[in-house]
Residue, then its C-alpha position, 0 to 999 in steps of 0.5 A: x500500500x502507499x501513503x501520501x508523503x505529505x500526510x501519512x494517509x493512505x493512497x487510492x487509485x484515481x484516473x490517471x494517478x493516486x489522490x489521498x483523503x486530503x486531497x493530495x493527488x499524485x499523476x502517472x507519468x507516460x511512463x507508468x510511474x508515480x512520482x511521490x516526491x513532493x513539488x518544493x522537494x524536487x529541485x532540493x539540493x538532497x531530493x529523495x531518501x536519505x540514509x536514514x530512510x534507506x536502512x530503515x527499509 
């Protein structure tokens, strides 16, 4: 199952993509994937997991 990166809840198919109760919605690429990494994060200098997040797996 996914959650929403923004608010923990979880995610459920929608038209092209994913939206969570909040309203968060996610779009499929042309692709087929889903790109859950939010807006203000996607230029950071440190986009994506971190070490922390990546041993936790």
């Amino acid at each position: 199952m996914l959650t929403c990166p923004l608010c923990q809840a979880p995610l459920q198919e929608a038209d092209n993509g994913v939206v969570c109760p909040a309203n968060h919605r996610f779009d499929r690429a042309r692709q087929g994937y889903l790109n859950l990494l939010p807006v203000q994060h996607k230029n950071s200098r440190d986009p994506g997991d971190n070490q922390a997040m990546v041993e936790a797996r």
